[in-house]
FIMAR-139311 format. One record per residue (C-alpha): x, y, z. Coordinates in nm, 3 decimals. Example, Ala and Ser with C-alpha at 12.3 -4.5 7.8 and 13.67 -1.06 7.14 Angstrom:
FIMAR-139311
<u: 1.230 | v: -0.450 | w: 0.780>
<u: 1.367 | v: -0.106 | w: 0.714>
end
This chain:
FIMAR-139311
<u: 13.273 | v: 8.945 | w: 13.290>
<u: 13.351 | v: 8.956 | w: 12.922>
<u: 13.485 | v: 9.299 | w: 12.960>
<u: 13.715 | v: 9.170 | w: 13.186>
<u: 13.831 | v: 8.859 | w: 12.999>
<u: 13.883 | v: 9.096 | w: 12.702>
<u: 14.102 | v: 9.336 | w: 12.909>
<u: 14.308 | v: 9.098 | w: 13.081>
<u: 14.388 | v: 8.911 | w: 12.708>
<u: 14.478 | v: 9.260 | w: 12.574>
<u: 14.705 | v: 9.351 | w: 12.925>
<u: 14.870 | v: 9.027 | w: 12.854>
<u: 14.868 | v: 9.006 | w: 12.483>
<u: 15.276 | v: 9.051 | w: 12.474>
<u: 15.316 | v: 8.789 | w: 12.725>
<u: 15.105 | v: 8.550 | w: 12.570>
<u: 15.290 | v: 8.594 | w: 12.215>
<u: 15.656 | v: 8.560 | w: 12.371>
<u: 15.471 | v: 8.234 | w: 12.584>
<u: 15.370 | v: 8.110 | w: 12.159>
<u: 15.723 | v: 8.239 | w: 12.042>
<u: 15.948 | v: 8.039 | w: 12.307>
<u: 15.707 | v: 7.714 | w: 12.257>
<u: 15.795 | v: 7.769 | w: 11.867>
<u: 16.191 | v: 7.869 | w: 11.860>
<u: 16.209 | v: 7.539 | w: 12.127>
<u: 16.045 | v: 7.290 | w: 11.910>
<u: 16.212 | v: 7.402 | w: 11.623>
<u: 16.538 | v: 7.473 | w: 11.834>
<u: 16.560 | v: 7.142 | w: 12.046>
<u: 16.897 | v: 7.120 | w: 12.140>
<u: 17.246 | v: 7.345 | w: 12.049>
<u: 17.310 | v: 7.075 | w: 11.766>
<u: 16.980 | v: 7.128 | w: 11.576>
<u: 17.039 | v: 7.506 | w: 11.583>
<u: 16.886 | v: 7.667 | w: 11.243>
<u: 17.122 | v: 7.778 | w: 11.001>
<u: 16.934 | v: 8.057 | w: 10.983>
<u: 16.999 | v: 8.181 | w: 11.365>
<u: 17.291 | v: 8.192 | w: 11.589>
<u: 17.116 | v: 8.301 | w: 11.898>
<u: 16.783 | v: 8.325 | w: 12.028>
<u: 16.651 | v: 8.510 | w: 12.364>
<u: 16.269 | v: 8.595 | w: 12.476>
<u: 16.208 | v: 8.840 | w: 12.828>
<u: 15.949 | v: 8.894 | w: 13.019>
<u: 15.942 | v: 9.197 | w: 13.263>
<u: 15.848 | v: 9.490 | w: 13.448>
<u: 15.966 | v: 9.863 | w: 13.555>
<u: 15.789 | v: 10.047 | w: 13.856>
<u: 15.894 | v: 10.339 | w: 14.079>
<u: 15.715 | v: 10.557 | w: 14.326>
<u: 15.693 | v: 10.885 | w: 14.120>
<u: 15.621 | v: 11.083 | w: 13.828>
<u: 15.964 | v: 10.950 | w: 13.693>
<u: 16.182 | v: 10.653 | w: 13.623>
<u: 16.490 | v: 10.678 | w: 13.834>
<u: 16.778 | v: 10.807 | w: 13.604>
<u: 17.005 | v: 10.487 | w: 13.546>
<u: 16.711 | v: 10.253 | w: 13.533>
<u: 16.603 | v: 10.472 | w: 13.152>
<u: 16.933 | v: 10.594 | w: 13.041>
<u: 17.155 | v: 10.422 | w: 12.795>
<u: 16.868 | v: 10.148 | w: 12.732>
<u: 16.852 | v: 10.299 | w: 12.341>
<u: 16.519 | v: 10.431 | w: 12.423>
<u: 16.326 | v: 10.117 | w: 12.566>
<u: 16.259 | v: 10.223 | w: 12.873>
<u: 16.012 | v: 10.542 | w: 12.947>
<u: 16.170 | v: 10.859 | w: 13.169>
<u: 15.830 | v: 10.885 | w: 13.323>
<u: 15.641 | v: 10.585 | w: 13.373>
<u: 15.614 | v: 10.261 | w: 13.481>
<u: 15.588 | v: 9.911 | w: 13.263>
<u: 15.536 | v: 9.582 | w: 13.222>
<u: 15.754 | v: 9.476 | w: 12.814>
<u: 15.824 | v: 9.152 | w: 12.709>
<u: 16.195 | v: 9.154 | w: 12.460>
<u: 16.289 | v: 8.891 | w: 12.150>
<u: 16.648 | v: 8.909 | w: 12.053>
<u: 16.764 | v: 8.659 | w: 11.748>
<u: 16.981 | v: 8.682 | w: 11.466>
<u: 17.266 | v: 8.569 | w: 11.297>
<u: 17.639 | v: 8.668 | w: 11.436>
<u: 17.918 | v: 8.839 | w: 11.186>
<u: 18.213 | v: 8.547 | w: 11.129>
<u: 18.560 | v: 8.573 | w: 10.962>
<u: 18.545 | v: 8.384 | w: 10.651>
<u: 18.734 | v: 8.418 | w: 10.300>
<u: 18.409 | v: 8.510 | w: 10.171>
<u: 18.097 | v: 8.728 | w: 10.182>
<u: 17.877 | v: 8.663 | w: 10.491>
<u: 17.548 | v: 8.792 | w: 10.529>
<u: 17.451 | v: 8.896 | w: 10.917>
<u: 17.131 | v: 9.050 | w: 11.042>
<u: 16.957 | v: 9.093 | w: 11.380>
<u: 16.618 | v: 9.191 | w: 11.556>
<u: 16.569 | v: 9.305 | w: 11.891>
<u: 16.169 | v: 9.361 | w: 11.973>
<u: 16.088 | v: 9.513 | w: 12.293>
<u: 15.668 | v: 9.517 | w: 12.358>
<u: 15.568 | v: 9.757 | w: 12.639>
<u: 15.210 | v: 9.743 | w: 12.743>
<u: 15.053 | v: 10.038 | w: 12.711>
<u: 14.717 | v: 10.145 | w: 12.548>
<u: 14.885 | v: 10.084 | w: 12.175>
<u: 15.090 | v: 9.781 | w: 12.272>
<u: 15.401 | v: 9.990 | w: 12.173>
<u: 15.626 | v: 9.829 | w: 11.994>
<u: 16.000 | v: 9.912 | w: 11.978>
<u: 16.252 | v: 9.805 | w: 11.728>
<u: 16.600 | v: 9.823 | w: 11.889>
<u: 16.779 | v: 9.575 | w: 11.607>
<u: 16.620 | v: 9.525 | w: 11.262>
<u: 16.902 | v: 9.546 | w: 11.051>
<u: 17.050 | v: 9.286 | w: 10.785>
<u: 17.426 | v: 9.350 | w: 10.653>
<u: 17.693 | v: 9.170 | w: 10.445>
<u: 18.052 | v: 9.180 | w: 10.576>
<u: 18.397 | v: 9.083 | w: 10.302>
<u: 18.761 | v: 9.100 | w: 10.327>
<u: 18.752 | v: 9.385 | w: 10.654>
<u: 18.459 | v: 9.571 | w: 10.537>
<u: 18.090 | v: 9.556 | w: 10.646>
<u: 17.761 | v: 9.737 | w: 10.479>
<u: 17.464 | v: 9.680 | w: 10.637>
<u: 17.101 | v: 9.871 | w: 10.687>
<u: 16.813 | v: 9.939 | w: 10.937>
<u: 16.803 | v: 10.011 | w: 11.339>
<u: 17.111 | v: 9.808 | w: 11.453>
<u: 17.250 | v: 9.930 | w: 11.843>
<u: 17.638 | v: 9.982 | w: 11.820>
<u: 17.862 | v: 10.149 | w: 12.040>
<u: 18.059 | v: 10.466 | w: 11.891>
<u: 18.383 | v: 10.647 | w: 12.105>
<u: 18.708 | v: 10.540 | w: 12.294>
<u: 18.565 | v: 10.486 | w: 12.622>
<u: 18.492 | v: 10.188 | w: 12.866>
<u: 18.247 | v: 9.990 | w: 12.635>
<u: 18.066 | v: 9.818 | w: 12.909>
<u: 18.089 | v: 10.090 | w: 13.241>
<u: 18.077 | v: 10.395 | w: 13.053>
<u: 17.788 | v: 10.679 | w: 13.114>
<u: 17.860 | v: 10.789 | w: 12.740>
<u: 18.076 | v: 10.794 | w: 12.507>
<u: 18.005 | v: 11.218 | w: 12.465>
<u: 17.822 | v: 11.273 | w: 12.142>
<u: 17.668 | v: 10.941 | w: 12.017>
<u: 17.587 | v: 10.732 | w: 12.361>
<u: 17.346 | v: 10.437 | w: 12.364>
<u: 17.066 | v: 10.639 | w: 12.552>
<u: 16.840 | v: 10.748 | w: 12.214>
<u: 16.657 | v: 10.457 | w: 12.027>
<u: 16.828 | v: 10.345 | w: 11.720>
<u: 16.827 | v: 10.573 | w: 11.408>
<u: 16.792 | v: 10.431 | w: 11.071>
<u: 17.049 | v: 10.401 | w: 10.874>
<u: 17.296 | v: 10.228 | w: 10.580>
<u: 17.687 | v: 10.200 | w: 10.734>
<u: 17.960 | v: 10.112 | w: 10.535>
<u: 18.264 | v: 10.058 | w: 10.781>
<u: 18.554 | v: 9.865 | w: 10.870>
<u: 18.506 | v: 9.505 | w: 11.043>
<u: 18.713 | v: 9.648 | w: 11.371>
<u: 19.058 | v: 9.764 | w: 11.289>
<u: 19.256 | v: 9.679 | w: 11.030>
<u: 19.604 | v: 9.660 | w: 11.078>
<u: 19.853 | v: 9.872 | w: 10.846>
<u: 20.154 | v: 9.695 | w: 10.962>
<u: 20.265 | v: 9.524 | w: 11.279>
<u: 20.163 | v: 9.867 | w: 11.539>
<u: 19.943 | v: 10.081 | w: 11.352>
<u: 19.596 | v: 10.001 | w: 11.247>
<u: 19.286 | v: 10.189 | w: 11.142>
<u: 18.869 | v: 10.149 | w: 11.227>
<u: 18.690 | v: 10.360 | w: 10.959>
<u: 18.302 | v: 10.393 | w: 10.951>
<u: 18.001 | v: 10.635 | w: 10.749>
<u: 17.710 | v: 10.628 | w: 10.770>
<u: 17.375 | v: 10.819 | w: 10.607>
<u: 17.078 | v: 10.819 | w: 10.893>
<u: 16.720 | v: 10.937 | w: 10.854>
<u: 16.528 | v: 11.118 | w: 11.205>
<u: 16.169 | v: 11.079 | w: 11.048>
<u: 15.888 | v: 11.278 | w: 11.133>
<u: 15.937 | v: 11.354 | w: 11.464>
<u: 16.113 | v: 11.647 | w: 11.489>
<u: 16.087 | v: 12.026 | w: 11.452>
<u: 16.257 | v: 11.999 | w: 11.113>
<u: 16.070 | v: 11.669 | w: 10.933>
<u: 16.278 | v: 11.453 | w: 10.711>
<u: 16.586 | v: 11.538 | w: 10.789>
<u: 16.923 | v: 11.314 | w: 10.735>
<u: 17.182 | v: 11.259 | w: 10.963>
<u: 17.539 | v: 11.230 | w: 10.832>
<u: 17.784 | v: 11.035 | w: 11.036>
<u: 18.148 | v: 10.941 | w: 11.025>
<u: 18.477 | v: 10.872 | w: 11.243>
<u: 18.841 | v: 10.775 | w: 11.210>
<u: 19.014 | v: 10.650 | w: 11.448>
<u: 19.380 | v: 10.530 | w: 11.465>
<u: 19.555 | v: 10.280 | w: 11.700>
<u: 19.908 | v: 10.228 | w: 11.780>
<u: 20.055 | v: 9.959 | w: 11.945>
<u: 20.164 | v: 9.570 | w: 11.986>
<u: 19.835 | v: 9.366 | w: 11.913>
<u: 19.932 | v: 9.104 | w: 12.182>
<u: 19.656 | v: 9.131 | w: 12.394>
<u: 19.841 | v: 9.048 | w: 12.722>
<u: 20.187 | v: 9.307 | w: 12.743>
<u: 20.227 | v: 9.628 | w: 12.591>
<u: 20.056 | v: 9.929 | w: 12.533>
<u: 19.792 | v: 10.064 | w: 12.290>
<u: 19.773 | v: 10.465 | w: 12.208>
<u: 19.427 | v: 10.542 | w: 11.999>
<u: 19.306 | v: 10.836 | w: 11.855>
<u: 19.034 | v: 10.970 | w: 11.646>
<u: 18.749 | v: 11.204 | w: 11.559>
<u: 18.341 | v: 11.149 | w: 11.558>
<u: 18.190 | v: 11.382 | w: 11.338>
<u: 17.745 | v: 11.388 | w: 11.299>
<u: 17.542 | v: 11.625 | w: 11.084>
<u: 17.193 | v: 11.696 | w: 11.097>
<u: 17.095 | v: 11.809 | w: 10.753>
<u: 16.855 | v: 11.862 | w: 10.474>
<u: 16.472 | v: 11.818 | w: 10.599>
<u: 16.162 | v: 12.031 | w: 10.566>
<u: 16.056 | v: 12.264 | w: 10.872>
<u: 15.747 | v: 12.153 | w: 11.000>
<u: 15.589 | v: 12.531 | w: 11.101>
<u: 15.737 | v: 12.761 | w: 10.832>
<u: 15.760 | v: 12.479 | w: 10.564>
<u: 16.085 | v: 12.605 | w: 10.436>
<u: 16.323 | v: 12.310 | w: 10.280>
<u: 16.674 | v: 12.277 | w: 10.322>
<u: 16.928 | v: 12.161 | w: 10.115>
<u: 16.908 | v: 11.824 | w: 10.063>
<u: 17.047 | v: 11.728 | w: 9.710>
<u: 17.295 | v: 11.452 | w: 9.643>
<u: 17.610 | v: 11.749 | w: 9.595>
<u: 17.473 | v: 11.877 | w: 9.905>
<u: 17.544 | v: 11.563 | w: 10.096>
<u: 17.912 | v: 11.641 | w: 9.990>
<u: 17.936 | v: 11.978 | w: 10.148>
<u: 17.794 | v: 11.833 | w: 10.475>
<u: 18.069 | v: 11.564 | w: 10.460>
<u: 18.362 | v: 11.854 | w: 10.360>
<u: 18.205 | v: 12.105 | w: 10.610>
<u: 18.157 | v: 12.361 | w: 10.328>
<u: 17.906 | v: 12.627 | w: 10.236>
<u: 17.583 | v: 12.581 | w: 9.994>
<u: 17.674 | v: 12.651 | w: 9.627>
<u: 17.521 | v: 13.020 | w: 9.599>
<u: 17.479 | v: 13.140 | w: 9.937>
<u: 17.389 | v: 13.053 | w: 10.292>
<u: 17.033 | v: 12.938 | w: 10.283>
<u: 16.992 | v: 12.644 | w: 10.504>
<u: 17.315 | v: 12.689 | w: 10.632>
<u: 17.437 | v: 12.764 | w: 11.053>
<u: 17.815 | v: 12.866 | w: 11.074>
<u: 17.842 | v: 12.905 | w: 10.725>
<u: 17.819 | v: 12.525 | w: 10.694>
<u: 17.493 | v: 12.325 | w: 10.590>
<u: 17.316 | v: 12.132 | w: 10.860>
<u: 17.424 | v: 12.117 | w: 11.231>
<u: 17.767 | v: 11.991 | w: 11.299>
<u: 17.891 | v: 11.856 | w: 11.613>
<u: 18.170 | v: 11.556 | w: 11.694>
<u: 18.414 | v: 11.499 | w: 11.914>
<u: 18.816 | v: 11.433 | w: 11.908>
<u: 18.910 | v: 11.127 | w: 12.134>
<u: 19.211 | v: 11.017 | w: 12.272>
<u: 19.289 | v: 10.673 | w: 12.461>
<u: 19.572 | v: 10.462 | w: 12.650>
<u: 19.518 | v: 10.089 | w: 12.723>
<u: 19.788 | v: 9.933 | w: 12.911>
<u: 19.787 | v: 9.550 | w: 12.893>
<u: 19.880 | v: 9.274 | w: 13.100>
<u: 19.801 | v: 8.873 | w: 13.152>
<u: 19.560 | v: 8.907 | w: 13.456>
<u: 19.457 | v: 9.265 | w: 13.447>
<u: 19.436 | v: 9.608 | w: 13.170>
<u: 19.447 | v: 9.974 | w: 13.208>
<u: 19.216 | v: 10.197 | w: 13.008>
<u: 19.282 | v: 10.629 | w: 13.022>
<u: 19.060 | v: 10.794 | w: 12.804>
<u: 18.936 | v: 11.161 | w: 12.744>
<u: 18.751 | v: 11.382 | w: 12.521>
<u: 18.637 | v: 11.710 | w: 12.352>
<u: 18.355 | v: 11.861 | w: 12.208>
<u: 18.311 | v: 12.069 | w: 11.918>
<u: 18.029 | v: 12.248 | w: 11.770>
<u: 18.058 | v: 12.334 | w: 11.349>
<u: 18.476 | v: 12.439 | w: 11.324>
<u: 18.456 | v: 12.589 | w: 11.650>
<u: 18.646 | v: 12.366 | w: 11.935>
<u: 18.910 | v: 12.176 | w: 11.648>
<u: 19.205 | v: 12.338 | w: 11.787>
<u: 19.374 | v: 12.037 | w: 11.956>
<u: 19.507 | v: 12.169 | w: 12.239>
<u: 19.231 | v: 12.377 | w: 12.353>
<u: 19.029 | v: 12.166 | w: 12.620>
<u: 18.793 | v: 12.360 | w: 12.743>
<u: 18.510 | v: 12.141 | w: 12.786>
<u: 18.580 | v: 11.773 | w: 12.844>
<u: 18.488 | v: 11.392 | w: 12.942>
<u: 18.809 | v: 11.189 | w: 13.069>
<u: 18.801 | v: 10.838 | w: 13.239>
<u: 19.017 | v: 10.572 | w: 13.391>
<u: 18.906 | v: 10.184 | w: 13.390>
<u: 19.069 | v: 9.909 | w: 13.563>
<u: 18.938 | v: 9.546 | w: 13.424>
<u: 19.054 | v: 9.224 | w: 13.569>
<u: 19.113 | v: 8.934 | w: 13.321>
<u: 19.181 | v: 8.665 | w: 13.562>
<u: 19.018 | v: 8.423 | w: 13.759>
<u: 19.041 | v: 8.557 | w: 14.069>
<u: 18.956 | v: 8.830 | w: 14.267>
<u: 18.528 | v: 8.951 | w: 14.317>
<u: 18.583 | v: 9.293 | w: 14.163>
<u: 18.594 | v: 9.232 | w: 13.819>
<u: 18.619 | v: 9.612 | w: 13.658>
<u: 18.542 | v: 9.941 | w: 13.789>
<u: 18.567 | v: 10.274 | w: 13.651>
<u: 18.498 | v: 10.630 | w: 13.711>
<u: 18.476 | v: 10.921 | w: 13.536>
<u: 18.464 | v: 11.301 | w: 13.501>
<u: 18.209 | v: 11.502 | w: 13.257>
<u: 18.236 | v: 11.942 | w: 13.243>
<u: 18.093 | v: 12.115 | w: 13.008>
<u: 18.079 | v: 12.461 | w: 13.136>
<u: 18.282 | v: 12.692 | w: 12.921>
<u: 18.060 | v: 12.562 | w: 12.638>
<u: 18.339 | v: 12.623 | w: 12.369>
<u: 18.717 | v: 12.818 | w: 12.308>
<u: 18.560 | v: 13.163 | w: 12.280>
<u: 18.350 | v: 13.322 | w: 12.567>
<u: 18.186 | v: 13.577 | w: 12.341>
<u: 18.073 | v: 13.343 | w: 12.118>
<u: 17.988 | v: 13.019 | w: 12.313>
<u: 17.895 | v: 12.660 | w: 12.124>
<u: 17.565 | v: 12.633 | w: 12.272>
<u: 17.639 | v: 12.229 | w: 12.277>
<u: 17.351 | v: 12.027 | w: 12.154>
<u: 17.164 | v: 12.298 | w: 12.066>
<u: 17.048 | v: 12.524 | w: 11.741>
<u: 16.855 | v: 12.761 | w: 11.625>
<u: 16.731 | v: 12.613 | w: 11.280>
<u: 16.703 | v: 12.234 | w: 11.389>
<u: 16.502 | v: 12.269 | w: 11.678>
<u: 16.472 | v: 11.942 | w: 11.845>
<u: 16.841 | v: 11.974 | w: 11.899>
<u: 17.033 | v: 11.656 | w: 11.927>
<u: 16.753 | v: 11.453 | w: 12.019>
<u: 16.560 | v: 11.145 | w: 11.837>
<u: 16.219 | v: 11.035 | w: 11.957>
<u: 16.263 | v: 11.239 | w: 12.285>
<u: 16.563 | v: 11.090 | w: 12.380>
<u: 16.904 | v: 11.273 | w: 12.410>
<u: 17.139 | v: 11.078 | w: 12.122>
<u: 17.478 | v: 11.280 | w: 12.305>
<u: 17.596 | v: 11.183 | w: 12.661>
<u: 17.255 | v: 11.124 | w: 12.869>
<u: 17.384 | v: 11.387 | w: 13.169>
<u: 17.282 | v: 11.638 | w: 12.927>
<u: 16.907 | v: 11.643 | w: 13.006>
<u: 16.637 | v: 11.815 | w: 12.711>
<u: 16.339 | v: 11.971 | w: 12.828>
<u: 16.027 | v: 11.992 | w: 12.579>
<u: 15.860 | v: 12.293 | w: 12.419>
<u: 15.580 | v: 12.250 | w: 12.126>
<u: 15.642 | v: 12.101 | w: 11.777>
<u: 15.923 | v: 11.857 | w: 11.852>
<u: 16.127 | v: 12.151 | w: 12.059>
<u: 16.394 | v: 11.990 | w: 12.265>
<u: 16.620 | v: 12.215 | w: 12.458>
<u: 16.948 | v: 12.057 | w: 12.563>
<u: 17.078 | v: 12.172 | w: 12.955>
<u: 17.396 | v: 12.153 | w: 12.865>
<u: 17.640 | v: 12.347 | w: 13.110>
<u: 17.677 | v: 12.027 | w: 13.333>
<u: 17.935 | v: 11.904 | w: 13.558>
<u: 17.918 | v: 11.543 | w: 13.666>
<u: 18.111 | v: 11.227 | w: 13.811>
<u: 18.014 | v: 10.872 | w: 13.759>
<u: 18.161 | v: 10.559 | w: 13.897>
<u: 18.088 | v: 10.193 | w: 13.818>
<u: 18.182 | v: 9.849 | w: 13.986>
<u: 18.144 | v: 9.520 | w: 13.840>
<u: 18.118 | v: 9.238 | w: 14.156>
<u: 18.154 | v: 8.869 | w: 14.072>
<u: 18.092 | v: 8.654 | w: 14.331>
<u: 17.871 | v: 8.318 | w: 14.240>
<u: 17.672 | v: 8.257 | w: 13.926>
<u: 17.374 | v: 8.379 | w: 14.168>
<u: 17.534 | v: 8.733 | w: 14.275>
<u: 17.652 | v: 8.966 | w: 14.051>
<u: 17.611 | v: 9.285 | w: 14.129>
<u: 17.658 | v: 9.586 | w: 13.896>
<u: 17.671 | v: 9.921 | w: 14.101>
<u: 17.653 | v: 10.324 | w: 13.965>
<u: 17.659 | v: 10.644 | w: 14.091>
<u: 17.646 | v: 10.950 | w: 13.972>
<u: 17.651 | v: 11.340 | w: 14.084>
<u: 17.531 | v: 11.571 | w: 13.810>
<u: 17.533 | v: 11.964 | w: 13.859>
<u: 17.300 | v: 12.110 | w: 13.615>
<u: 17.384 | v: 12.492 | w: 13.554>
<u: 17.080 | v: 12.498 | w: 13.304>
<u: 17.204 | v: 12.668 | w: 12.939>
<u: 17.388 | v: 12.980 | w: 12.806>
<u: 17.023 | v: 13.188 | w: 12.750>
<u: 16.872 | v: 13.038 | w: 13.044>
<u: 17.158 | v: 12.996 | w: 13.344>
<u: 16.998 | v: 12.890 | w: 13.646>
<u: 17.100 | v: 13.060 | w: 13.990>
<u: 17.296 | v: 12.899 | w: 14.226>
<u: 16.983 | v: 12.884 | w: 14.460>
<u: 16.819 | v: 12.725 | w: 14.146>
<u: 17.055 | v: 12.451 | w: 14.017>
<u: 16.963 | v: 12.109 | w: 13.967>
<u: 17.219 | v: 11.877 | w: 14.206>
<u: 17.128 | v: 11.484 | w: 14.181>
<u: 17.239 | v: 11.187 | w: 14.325>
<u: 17.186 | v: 10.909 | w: 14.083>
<u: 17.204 | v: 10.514 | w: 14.196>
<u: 17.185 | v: 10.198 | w: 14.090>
<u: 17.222 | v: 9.810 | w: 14.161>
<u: 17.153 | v: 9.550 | w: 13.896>
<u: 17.225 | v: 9.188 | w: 13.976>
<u: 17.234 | v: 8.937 | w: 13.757>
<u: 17.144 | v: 8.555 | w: 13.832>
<u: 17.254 | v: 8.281 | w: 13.598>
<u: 16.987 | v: 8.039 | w: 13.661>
<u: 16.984 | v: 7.657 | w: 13.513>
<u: 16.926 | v: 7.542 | w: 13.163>
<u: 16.957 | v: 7.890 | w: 13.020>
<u: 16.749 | v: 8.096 | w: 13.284>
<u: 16.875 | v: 8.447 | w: 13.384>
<u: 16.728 | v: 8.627 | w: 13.606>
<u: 16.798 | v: 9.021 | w: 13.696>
<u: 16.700 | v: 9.253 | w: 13.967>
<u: 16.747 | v: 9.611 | w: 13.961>
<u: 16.688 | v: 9.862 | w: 14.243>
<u: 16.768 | v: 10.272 | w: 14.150>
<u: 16.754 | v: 10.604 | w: 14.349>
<u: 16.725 | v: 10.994 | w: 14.223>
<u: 16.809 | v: 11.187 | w: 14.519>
<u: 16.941 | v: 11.561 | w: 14.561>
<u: 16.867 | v: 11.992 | w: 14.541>
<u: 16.564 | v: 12.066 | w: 14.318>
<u: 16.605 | v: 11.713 | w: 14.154>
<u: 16.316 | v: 11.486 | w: 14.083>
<u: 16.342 | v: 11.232 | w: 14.347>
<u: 16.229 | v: 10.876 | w: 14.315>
<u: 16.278 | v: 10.533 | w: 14.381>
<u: 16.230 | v: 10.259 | w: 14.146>
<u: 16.238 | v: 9.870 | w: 14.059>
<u: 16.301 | v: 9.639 | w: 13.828>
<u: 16.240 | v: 9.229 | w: 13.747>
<u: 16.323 | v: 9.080 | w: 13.420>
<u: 16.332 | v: 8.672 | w: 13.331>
<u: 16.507 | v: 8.569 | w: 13.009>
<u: 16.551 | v: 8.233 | w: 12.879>
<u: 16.851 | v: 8.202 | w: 12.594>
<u: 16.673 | v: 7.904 | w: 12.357>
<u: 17.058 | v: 7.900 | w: 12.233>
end
């Protein structure tokens, strides 16, 4: 008997602390005018994943910044709080936590948001896990953006950037951001840094109902510096070597450390987009390139890409309120034939572009593991995803995906076309805005297809917003 008392507290330790936490925030809360100054929003979950086989169904893990387990099922309770960015003549400090607690035999906690920033006169700095969205791409249907997606847990960082776009004059504006990460321990190569920055440019009429907008930028990411965790060997990883990583350039006496006669791992991406505006509905065309080092920069040269089209209606009327679809190839794997980019992967940094497992580039691109933090990116994919956004009462709204990935495996391991992975990937979330701050969502998801893992899964989650 005590045995099982003390296993059913510890099975529903999380549950019990969010049950404390709620009974706290709402006697300190009380109503939306005694909000703390301290917090702008507060949220507690309680919920649980299942399906029927050795993995999660695809859409039910991906994109949820590394929450959510690939391969098994869970019960997690989720905090969100913090304090919102606002415009103001002055400095204004902003910071965040989101705490998801999955039960498992460590009561594994994740830290999506734990960040804390300061934000003046169009520029923000700010430090720690914080979840953004990177790319020109449909920010809510979108299976990516390409090379930074929200599928991989949050990487630690500091970011100095712009607060959105600033405008130049009345149809050209600019959103600037860079940012120094740090992958930790768990990878191949320990310690190592990750580099980050993008430009991107918009032209246009800022009225947010007629007109056009034209953007376009580039994404550029680094892995660099770090120690390799069988050999021992360090890499450059000096403060003047941060500089050549951000100029692309060489080490300062030879190649040590060094892939493509550049230090670290490069990849990025050059994006392009069109959003045509209007009073009751918008237009967004959007696509894509990769590029691996220098390799891929030529402009004109698309020979691997990720293109979409979004409609989104702004009015009151109407049940389908945005849907999108998109296309995703990367099967030439770079310009040049002879020499192909091998995206995702490399032969020095050996958990390729991975964090904690999880795939930080477009999550059709599946890794499979090897032995000391070895990830292996299939990369030569080609895919199509669509996405429909139904509103029809504050009860049903459902949020439906599908997906058809080809998996062609990778350059030194191409799979036969008996042997290629085909999958059929779908999902339905609905969301229920229940009274006094009650939401509740169901999710049901499918994997489906030739050589795929096939499984069916489920999802309940309960959320009460304190304010």
């Amino acid at each position: 008997m005590l045995h099982f008392f003390r296993h059913t507290v510890y099975k529903h330790f999380h549950f019990v602390v969010l049950c404390l936490l709620y009974l706290i925030f709402s006697s300190v809360a009380g109503n939306a005018e005694e909000q703390s100054a301290l917090l702008d929003y507060i949220q507690i979950s309680e919920g649980f994943i299942w399906s029927s086989g050795d993995n999660i169904p695809f859409w039910m893990w991906a994109n949820q910044n590394g929450r959510v387990s690939m391969e098994k099922s869970s019960v997690f309770g989720r905090l969100k709080t913090g304090k919102k960015r606002k415009n103001s003549d002055s400095p204004v400090v902003f910071y965040g936590l989101d705490a998801t607690l999955n039960h498992d035999p460590g009561n594994n906690i994740i830290l999506t948001d734990a960040y804390a920033g300061i934000s003046y006169g169009g520029l923000q700095l700010h430090a720690g896990k914080k979840a953004e969205f990177f790319g020109l791409a449909d920010t809510l249907l979108t299976a990516g953006p390409v090379v930074y997606s929200r599928n991989a847990p949050t990487i630690p960082k500091i970011a100095l950037s712009t607060d959105g776009y600033i405008e130049l004059n009345d149809w050209l504006a600019f959103n600037a951001y860079l940012a120094h990460g740090w992958f930790g321990d768990e990878n191949y190569v320990k310690d190592a840094y990750l580099h980050q920055k993008f430009l991107y440019l918009r032209y246009g009429d800022t009225n947010p109902d007629s007109g056009f907008n034209i953007f376009a930028g580039m994404h550029d990411l680094a892995v660099w510096g770090g120690r390799n965790r069988v050999t021992g060997e360090q890499y450059p990883s000096s403060f003047s070597d941060f500089w050549r990583v951000f100029w692309w350039q060489t080490q300062s006496g030879g190649s040590h450390g060094t892939e493509q006669n550049t230090i670290g791992d490069h990849r990025g991406s050059i994006e392009y987009m069109l959003q045509l505006k209007g009073k009751q509905h918008d237009w967004l065309i959007y696509a894509s390139t990769l590029f691996e080092d220098q390799s891929g920069l030529n402009l004109l040269r698309w020979n691997d890409y990720f293109a979409g089209v979004s409609y989104i209606n702004k009015g009151t009327s109407g049940v389908l309120k945005r849907v999108n679809v998109e296309y995703f190839d990367t099967r030439n794997q770079g310009p040049n034939p002879s020499e192909p980019d091998n995206y995702f992967n490399n032969y020095m940094y050996l958990s390729g572009w991975t964090y904690e497992g999880f795939g930080i580039g477009h999550p059709f691109i599946r890794f499979t593991a090897g032995d000391n933090y070895q990830y292996t990116a299939q990369n030569k994919i080609r895919a199509i995803n669509t996405g429909a956004l139904f509103h029809f009462s504050r009860i049903f709204n459902p949020y439906v995906r599908l997906a058809y990935i080809e998996n062609y495996g990778y350059i030194n391991d191409l799979l036969l076309p008996e042997e290629r992975i085909k999958t059929f990937s779908f999902d339905i979330i609905n969301t229920s805005f229940l009274s006094n701050g009650w939401i509740l969502k169901q999710e049901f998801g499918f994997d489906t297809g030739k050589n795929a893992h096939e499984s069916i899964g489920g999802a309940l989650t309960i959320s009460k917003k304190i304010f």
